[in-house]
Backbone and ligand atoms as CSV (ligand in chain L), in Angstrom:
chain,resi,resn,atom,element,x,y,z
A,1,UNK,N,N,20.038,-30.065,-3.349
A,1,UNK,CA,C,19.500,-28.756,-2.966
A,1,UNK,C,C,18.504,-28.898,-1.808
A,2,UNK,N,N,18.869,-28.285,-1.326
A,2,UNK,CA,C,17.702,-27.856,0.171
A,2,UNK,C,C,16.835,-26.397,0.316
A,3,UNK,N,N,15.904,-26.223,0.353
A,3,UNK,CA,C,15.076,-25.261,0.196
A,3,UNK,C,C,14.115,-24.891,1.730
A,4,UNK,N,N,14.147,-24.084,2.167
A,4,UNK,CA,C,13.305,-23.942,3.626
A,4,UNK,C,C,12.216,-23.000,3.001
A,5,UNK,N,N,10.948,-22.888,2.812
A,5,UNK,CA,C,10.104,-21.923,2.985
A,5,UNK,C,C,9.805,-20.928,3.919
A,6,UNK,N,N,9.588,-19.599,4.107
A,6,UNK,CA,C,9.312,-18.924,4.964
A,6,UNK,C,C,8.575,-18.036,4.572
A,7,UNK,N,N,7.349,-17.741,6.005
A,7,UNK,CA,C,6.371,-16.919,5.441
A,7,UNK,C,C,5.077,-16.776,6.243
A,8,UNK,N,N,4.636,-15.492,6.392
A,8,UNK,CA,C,3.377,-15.231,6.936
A,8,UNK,C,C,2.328,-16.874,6.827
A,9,UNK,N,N,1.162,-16.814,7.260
A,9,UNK,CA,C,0.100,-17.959,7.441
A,9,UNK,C,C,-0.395,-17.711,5.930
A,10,UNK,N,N,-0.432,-18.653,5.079
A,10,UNK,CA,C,-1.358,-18.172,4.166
A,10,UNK,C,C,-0.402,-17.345,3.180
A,11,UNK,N,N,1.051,-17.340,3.288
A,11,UNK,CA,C,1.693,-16.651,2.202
A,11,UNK,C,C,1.962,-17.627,1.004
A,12,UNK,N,N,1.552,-18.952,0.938
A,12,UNK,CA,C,1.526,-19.934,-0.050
A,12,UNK,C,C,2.795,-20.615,-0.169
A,13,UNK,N,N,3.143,-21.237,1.203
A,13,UNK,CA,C,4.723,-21.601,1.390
A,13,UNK,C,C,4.150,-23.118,0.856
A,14,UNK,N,N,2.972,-24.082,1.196
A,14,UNK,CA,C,2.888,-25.312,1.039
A,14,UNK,C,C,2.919,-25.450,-0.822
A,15,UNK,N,N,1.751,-24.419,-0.986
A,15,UNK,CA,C,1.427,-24.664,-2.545
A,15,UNK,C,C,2.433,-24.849,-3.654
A,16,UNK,N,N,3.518,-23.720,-2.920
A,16,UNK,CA,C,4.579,-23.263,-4.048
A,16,UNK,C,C,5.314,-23.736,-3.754
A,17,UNK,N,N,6.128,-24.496,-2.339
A,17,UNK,CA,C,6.664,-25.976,-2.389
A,17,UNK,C,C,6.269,-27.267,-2.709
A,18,UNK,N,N,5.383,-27.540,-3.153
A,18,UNK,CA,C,4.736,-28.641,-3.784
A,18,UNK,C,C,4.986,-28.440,-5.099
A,19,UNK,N,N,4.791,-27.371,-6.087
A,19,UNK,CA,C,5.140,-27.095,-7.109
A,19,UNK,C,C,6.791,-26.902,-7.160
A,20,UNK,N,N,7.045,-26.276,-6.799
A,20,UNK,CA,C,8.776,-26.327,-6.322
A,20,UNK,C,C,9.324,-28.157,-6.728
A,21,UNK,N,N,8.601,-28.416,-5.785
A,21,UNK,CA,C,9.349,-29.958,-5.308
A,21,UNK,C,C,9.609,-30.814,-6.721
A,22,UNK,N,N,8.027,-30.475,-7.402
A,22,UNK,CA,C,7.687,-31.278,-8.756
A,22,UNK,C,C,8.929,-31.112,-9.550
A,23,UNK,N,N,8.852,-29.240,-9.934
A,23,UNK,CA,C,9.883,-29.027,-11.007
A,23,UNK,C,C,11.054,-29.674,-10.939
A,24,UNK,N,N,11.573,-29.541,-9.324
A,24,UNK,CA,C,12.970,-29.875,-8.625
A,24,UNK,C,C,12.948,-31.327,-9.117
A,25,UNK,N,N,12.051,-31.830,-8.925
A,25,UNK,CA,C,12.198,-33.518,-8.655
A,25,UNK,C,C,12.665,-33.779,-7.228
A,26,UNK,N,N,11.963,-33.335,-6.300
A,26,UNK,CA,C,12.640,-33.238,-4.756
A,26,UNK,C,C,11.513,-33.569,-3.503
A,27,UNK,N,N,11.748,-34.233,-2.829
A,27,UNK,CA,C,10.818,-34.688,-2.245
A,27,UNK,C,C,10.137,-33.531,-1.446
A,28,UNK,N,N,8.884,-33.116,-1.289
A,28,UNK,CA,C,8.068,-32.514,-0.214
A,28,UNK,C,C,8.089,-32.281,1.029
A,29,UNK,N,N,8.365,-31.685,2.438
A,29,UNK,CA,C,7.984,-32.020,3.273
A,29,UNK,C,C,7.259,-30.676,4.383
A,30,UNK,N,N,6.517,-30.744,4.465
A,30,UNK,CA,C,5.292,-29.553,5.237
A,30,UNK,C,C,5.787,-29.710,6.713
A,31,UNK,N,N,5.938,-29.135,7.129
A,31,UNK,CA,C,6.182,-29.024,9.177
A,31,UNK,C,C,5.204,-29.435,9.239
A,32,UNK,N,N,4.129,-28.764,9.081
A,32,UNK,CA,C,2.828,-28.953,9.812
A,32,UNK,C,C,2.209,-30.130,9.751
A,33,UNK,N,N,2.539,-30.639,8.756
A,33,UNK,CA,C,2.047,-32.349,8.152
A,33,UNK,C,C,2.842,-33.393,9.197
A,34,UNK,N,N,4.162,-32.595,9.311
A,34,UNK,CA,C,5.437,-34.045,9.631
A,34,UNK,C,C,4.882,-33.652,11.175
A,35,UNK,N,N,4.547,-32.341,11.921
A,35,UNK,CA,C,4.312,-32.562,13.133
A,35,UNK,C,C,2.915,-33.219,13.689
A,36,UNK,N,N,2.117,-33.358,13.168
A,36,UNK,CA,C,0.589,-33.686,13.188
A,36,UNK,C,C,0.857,-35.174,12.958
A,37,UNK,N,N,1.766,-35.541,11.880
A,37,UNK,CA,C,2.075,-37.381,12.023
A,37,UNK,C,C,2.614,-37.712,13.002
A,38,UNK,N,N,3.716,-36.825,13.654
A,38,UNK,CA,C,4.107,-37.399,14.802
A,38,UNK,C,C,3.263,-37.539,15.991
A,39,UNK,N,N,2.601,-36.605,16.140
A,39,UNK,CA,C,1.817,-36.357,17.218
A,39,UNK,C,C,0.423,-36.638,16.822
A,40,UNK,N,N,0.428,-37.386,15.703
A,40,UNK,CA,C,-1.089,-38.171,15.397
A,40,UNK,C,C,-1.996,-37.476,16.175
A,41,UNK,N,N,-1.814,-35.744,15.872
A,41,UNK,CA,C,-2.904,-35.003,15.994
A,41,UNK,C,C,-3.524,-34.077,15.207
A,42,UNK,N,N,-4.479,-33.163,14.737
A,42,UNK,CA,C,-4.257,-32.355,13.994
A,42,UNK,C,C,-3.443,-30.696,14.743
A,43,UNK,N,N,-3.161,-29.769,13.813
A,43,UNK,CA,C,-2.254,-28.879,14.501
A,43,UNK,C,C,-3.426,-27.999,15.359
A,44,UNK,N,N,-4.728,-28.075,15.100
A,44,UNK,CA,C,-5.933,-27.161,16.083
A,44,UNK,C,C,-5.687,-27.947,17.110
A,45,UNK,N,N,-5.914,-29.412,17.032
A,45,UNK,CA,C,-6.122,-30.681,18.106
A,45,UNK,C,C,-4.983,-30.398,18.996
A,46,UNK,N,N,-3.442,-30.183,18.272
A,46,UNK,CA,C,-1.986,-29.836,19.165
A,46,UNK,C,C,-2.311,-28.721,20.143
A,47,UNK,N,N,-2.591,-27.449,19.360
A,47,UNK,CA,C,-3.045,-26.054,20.574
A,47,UNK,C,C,-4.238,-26.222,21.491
A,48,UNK,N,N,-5.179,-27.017,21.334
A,48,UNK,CA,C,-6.372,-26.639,21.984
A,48,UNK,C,C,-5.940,-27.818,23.322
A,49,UNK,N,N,-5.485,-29.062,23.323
A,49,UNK,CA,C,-5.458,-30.280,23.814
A,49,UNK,C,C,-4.139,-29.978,24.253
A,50,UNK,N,N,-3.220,-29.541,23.851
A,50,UNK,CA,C,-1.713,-29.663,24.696
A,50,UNK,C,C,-0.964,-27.782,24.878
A,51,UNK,N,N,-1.401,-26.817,24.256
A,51,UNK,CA,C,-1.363,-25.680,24.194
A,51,UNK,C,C,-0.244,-25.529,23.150
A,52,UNK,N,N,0.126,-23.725,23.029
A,52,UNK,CA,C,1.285,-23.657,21.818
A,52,UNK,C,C,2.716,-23.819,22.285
A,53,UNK,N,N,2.855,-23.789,23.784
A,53,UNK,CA,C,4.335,-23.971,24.169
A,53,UNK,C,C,4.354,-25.344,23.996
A,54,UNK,N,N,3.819,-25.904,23.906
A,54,UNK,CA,C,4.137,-27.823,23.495
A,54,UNK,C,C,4.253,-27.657,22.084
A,55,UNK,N,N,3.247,-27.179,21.063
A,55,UNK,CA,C,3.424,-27.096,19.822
A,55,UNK,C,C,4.858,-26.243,19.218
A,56,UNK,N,N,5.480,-25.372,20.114
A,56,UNK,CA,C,6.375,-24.618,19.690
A,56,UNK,C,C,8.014,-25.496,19.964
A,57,UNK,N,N,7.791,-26.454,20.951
A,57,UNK,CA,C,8.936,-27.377,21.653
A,57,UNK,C,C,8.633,-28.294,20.435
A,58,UNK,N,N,7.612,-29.295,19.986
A,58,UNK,CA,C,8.232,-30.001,19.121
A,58,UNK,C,C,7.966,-29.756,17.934
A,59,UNK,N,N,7.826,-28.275,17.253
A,59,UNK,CA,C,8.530,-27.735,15.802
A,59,UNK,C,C,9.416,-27.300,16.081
A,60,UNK,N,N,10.360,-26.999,16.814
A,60,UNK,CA,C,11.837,-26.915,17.355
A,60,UNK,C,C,12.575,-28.509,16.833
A,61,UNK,N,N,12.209,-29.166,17.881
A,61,UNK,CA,C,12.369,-30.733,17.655
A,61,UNK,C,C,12.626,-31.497,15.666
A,62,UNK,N,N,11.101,-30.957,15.617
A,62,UNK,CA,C,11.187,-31.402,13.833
A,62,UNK,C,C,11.887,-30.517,13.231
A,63,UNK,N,N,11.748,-29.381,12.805
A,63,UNK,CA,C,12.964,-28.100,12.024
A,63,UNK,C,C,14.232,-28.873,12.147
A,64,UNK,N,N,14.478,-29.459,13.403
A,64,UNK,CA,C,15.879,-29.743,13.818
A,64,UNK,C,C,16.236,-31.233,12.871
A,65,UNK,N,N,15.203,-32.267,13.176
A,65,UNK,CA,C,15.369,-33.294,12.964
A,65,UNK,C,C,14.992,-33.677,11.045
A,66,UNK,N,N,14.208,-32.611,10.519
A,66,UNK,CA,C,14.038,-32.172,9.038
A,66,UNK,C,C,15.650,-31.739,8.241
A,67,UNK,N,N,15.865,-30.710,9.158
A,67,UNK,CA,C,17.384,-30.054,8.404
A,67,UNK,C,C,18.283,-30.847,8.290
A,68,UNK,N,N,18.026,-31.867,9.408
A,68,UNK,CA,C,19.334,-32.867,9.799
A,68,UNK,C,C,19.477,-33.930,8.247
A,69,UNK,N,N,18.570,-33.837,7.283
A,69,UNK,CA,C,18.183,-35.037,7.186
A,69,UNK,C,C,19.704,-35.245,5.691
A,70,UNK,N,N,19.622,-36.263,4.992
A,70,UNK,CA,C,20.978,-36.124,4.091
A,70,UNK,C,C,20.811,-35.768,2.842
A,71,UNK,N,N,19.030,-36.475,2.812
A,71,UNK,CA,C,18.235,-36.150,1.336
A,71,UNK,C,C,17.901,-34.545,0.925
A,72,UNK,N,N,18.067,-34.513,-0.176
A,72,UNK,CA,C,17.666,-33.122,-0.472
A,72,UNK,C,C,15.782,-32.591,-0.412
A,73,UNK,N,N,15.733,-31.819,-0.486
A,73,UNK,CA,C,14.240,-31.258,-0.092
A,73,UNK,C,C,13.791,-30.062,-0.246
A,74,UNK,N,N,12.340,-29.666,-0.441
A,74,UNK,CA,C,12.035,-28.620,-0.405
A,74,UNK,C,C,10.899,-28.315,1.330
A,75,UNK,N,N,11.062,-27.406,2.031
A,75,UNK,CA,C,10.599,-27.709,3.250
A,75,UNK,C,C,9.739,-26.323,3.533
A,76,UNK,N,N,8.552,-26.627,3.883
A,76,UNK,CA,C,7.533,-25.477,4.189
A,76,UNK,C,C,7.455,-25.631,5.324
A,77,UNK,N,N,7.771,-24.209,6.291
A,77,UNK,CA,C,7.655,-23.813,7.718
A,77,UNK,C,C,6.466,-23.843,7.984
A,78,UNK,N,N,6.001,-23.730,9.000
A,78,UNK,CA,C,4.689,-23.290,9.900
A,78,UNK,C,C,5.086,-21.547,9.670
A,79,UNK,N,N,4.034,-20.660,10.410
A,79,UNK,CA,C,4.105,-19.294,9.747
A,79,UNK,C,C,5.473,-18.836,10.943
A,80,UNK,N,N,4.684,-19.142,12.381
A,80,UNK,CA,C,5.893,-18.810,13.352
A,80,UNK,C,C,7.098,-19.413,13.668
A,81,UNK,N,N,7.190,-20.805,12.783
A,81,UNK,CA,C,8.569,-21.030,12.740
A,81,UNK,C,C,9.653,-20.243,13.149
A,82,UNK,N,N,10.189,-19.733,12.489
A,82,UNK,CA,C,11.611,-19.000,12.540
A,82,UNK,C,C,11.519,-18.175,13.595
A,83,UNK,N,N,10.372,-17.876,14.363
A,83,UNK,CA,C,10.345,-16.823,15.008
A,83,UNK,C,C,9.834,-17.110,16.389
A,84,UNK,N,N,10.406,-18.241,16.499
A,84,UNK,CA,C,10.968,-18.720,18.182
A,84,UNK,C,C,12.000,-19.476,18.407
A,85,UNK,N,N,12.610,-19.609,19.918
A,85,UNK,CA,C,13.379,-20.196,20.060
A,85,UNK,C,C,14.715,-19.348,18.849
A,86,UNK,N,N,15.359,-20.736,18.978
A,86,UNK,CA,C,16.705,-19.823,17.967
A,86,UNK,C,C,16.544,-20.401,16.966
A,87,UNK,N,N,15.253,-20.456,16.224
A,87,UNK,CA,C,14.867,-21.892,14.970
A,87,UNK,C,C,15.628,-20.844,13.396
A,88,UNK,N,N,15.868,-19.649,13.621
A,88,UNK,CA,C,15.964,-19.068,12.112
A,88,UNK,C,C,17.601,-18.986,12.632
A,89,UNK,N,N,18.413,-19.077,13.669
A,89,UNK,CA,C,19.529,-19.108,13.540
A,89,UNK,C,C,19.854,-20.435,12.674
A,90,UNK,N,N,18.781,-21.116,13.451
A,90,UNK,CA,C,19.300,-23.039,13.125
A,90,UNK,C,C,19.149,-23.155,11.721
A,91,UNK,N,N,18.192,-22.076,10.761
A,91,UNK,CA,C,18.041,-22.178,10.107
A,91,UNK,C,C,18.755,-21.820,8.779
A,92,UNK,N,N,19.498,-20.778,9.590
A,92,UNK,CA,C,20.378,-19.934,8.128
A,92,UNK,C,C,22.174,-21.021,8.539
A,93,UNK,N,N,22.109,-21.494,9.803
A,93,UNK,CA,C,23.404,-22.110,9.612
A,93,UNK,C,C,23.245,-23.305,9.120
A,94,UNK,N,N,22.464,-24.021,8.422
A,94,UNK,CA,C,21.908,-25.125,8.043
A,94,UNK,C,C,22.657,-25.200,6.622
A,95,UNK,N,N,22.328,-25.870,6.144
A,95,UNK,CA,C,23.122,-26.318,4.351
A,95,UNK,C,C,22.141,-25.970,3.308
A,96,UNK,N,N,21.126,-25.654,4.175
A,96,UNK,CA,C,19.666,-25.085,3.284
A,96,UNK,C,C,19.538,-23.753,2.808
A,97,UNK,N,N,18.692,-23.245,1.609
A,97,UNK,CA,C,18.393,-21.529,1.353
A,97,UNK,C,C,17.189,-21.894,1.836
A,98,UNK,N,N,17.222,-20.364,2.426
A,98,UNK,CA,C,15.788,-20.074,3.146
A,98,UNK,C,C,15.245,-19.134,1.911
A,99,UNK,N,N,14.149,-19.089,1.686
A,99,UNK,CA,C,13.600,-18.048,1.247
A,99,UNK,C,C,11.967,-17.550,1.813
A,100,UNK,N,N,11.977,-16.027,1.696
A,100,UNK,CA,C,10.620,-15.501,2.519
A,100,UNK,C,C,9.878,-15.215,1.184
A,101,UNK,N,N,8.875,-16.007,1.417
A,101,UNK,CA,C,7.606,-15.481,0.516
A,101,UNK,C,C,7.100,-14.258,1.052
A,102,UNK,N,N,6.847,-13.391,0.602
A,102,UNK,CA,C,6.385,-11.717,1.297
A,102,UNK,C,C,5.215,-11.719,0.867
A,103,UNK,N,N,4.228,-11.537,1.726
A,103,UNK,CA,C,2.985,-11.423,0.802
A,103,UNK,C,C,2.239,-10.185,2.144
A,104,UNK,N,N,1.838,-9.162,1.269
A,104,UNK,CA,C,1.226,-7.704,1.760
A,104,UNK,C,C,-0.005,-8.386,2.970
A,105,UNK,N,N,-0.134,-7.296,3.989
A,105,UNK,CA,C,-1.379,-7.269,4.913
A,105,UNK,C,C,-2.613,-7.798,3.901
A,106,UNK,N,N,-3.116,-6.707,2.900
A,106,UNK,CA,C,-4.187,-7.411,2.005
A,106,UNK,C,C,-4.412,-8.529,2.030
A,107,UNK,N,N,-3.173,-9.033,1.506
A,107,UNK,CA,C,-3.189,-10.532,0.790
A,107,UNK,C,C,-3.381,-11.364,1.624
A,108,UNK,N,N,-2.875,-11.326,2.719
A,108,UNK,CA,C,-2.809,-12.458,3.661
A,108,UNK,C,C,-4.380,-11.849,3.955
A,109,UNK,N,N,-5.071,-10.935,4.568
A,109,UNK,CA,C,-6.273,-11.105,5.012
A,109,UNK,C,C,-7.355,-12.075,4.653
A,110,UNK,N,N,-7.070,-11.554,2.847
A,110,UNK,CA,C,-8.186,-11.929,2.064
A,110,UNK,C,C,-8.100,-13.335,2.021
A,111,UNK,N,N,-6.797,-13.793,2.001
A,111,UNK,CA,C,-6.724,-15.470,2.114
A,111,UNK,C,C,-6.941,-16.188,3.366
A,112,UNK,N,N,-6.506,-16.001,4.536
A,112,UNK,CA,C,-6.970,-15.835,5.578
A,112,UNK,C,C,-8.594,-15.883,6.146
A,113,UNK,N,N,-9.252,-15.102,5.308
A,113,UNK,CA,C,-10.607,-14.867,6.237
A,113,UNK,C,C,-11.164,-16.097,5.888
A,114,UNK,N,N,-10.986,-16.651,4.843
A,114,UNK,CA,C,-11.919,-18.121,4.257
A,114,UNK,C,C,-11.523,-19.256,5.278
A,115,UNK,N,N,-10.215,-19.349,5.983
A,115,UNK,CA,C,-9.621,-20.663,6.312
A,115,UNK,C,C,-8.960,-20.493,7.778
A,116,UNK,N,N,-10.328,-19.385,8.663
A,116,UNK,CA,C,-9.629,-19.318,9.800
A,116,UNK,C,C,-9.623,-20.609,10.518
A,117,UNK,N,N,-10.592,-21.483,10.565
A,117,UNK,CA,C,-10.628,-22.136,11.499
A,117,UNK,C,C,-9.678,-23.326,11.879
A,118,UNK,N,N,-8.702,-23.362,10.657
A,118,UNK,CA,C,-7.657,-24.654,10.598
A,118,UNK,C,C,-6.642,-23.417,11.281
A,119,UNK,N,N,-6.566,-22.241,11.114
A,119,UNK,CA,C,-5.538,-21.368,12.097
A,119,UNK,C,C,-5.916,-20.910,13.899
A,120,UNK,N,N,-5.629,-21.817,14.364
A,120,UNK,CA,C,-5.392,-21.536,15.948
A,120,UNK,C,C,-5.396,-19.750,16.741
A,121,UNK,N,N,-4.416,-19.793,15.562
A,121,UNK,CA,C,-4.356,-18.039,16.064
A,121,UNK,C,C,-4.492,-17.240,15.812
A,122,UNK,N,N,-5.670,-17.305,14.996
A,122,UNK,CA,C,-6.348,-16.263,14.336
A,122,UNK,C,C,-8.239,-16.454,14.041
A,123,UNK,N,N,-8.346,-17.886,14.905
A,123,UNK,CA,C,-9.587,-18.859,14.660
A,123,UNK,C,C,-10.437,-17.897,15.635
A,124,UNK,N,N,-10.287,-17.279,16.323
A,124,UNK,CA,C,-10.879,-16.320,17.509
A,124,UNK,C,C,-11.357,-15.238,16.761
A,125,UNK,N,N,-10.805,-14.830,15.563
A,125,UNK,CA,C,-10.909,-13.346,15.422
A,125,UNK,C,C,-11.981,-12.910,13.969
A,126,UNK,N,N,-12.841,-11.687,14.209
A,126,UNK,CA,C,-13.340,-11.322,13.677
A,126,UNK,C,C,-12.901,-11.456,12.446
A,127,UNK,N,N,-13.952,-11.259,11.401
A,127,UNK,CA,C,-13.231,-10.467,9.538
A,127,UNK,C,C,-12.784,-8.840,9.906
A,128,UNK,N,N,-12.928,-8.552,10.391
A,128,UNK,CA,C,-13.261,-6.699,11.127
A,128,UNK,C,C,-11.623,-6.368,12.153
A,129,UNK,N,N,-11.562,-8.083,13.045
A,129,UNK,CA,C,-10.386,-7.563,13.328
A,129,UNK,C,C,-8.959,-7.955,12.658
A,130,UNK,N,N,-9.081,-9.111,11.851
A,130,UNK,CA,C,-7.791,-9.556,10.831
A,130,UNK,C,C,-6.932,-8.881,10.777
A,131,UNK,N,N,-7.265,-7.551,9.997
A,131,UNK,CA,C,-6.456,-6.612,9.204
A,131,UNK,C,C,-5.495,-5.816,10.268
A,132,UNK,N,N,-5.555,-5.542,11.450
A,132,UNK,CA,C,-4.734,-5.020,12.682
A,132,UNK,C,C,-4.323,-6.063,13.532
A,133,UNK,N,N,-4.867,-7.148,13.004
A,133,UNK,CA,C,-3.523,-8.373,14.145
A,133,UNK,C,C,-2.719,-8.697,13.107
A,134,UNK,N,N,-3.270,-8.979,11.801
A,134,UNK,CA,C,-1.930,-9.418,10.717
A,134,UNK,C,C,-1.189,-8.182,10.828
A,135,UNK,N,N,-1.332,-7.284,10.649
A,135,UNK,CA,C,-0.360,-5.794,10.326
A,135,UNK,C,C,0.412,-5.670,11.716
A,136,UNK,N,N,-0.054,-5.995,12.910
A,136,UNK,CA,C,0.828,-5.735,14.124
A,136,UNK,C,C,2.390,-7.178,14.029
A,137,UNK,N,N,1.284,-8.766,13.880
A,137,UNK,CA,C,2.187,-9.842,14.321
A,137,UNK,C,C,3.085,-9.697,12.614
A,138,UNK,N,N,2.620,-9.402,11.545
A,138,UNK,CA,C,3.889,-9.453,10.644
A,138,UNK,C,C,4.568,-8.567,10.969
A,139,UNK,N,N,4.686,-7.336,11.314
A,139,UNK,CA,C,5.211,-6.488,11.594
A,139,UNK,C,C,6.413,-7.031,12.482
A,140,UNK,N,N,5.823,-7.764,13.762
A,140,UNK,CA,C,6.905,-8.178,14.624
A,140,UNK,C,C,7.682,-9.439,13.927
A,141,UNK,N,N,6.849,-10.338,13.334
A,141,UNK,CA,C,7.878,-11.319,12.305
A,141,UNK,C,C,8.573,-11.023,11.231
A,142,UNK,N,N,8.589,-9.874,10.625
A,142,UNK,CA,C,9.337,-9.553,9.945
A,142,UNK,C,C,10.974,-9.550,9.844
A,143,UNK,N,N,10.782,-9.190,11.532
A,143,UNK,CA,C,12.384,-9.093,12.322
A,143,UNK,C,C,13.121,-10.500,11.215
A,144,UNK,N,N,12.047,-11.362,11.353
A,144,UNK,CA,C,12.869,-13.032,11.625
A,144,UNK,C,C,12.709,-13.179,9.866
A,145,UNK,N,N,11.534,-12.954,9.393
A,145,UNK,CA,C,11.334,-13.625,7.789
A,145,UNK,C,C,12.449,-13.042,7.266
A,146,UNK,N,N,12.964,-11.579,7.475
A,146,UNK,CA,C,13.726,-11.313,6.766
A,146,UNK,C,C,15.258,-11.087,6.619
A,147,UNK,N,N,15.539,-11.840,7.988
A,147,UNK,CA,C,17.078,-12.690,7.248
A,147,UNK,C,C,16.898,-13.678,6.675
A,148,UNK,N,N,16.149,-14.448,6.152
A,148,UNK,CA,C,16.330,-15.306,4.699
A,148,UNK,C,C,16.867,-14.923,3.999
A,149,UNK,N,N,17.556,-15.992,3.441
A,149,UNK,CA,C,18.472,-15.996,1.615
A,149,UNK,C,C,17.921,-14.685,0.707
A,150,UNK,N,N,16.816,-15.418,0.710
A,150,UNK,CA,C,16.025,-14.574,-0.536
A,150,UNK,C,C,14.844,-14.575,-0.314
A,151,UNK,N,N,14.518,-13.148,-0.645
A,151,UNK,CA,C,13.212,-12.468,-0.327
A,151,UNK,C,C,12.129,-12.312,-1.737
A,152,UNK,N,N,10.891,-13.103,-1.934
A,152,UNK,CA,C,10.124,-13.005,-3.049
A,152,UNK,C,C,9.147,-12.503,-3.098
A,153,UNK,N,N,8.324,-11.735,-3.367
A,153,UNK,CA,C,7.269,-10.860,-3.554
A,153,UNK,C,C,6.509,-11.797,-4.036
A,154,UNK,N,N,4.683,-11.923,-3.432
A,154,UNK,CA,C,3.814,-12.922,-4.048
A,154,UNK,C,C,2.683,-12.081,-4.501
A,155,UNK,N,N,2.642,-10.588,-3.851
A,155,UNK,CA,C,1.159,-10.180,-4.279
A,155,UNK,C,C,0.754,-10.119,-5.761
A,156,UNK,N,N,-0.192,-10.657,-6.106
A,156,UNK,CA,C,-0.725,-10.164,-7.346
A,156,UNK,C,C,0.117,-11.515,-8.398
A,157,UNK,N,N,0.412,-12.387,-7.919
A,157,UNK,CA,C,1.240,-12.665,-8.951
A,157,UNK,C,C,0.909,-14.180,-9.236
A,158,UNK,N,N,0.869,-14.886,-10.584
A,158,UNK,CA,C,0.275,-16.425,-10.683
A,158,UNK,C,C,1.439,-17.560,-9.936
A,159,UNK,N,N,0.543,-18.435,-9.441
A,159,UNK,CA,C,1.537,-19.497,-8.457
A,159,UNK,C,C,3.012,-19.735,-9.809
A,160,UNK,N,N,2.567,-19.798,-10.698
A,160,UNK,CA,C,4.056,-20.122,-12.213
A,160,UNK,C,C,4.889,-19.377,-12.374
A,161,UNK,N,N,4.293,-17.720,-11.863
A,161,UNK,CA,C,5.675,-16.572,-11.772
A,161,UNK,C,C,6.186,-16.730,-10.632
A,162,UNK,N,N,5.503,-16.805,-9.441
A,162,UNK,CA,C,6.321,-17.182,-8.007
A,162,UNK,C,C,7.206,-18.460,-8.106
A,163,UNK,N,N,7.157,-19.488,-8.740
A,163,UNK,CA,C,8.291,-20.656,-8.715
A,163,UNK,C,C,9.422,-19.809,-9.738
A,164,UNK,N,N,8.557,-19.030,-10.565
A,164,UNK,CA,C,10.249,-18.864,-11.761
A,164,UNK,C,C,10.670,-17.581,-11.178
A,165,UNK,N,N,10.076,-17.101,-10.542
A,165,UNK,CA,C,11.487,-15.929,-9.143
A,165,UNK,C,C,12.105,-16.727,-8.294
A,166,UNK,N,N,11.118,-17.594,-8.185
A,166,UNK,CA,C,12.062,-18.754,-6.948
A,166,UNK,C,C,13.206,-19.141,-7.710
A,167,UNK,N,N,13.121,-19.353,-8.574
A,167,UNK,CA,C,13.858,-20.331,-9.342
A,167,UNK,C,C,15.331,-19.401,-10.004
A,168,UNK,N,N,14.715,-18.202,-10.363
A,168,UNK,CA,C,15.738,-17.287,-10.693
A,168,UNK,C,C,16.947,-16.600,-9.696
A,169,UNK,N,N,16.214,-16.495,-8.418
A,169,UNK,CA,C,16.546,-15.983,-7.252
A,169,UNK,C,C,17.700,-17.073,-6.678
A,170,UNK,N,N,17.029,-18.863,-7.024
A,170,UNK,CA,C,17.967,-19.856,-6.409
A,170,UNK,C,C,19.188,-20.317,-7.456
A,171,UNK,N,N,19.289,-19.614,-9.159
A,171,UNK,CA,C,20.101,-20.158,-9.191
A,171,UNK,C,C,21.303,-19.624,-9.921
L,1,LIG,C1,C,1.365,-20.786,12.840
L,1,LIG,C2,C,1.167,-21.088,11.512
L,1,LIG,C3,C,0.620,-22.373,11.071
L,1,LIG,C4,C,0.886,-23.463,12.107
L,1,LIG,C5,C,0.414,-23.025,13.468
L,1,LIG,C6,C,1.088,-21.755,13.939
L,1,LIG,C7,C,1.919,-19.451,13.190
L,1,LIG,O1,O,1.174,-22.754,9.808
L,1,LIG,O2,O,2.240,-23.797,12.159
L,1,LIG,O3,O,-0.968,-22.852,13.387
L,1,LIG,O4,O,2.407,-19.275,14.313
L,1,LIG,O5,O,1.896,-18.566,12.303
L,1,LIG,P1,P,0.811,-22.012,8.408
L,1,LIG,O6,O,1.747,-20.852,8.252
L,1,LIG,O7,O,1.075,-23.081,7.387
L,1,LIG,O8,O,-0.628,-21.605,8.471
C-alpha cells in the first residue's frame, strides 16, 4: 500500500502519517524531512538562502523520486505540493491513494498562529492577518487538494478518529 497525504499547512498530514505508518506497519516518509536531508538545510534555511522556485524544483524532484520508490509507504506532502508544476497529476497517476485531510479556515489558523516561524509563508504575517490569507490561498488550493482519492474531514475530531476514517475510507 502506498498512501500520499494531502493538505493545507498544519492540517496534520505528518502526525496522522506517523500514526498511519505504525498501524500499517509501513515505513514513514515526510517531504519536508527527505528534502531538508538532501539539501542538508532546514526548509526556512531552503526559502530564505536559495528562494521558493528552488524549493519548488526540488519537491518536484523528490515527489518524483519518493513515488518511484518499490517499497510501500505512507507519504506526507509539503502543504503546496500538489499545487505546482504538474505534481498532483504525477500524483493521482502514481500506484498511490492520495488522500486530503480538510481541515476548516479556523482550524488551520488556530494551529498555525503558534508555529509560524518554521512556515516561510506565513512567518511574515500578523495573528490579525492569518485568517484572510489562509481563506484566500486554501481557497485557490482547493482546486488541487481536491482531486484526491479521498477526502477526510479533521475539524474537531481526535488524531484516533482521523486514522479510523482513514482507514475506513482506504479499505
Ligand atoms: C508549504 C508548506 C510546508 C513546506 C513549505 C511550503 C506550502 O509544509 O513544504 O514551507 O507551500 O504550503 P507543511 O504543509 O508541512 O507545513
Amino acid at each position: 500500500m502506498k498512501i500520499v497525504l494531502i493538505g493545507y499547512m498544519a492540517s496534520g498530514k505528518s502526525t496522522i502519517g506517523k500514526i498511519l505508518a505504525k498501524e500499517l506497519n509501513l515505513s514513514f516518509i515526510d517531504l519536508d524531512h527527505y528534502i531538508s536531508d538532501r539539501e542538508q538545510m532546514s526548509i526556512p534555511e531552503i526559502f530564505t538562502q536559495k528562494g521558493e522556485i528552488y524549493f519548488r524544483k526540488i519537491e518536484t524532484k523528490c515527489l518524483l523520486e519518493v513515488l518511484d520508490k518499490e517499497q510501500e509507504f505512507i507519504l506526507s506532502l509539503g502543504g503546496g505540493t500538489p499545487c505546482y508544476g504538474n505534481n498532483m497529476e504525477i500524483i493521482l497517476n502514481s500506484d498511490a491513494a492520495s488522500v486530503y485531510l480538510k481541515a476548516s479556515i479556523p482550524t488551520i489558523t488556530e494551529r498555525i498562529r503558534t508555529g509560524k516561524r518554521k512556515r516561510p509563508l506565513v512567518a511574515h504575517l500578523s495573528n490579525e492577518e492569518l485568517p484572510e490569507f489562509i481563506g484566500k490561498h486554501l481557497f485557490e488550493r482547493q482546486f488541487y487538494y481536491l482531486q484526491s482519492n479521498h477526502s477526510i474531514t479533521v475539524d474537531g475530531k481526535q488524531k484516533y478518529e482521523i486514522v479510523d476514517d482513514l482507514l475506513k475510507a482506504l479499505c
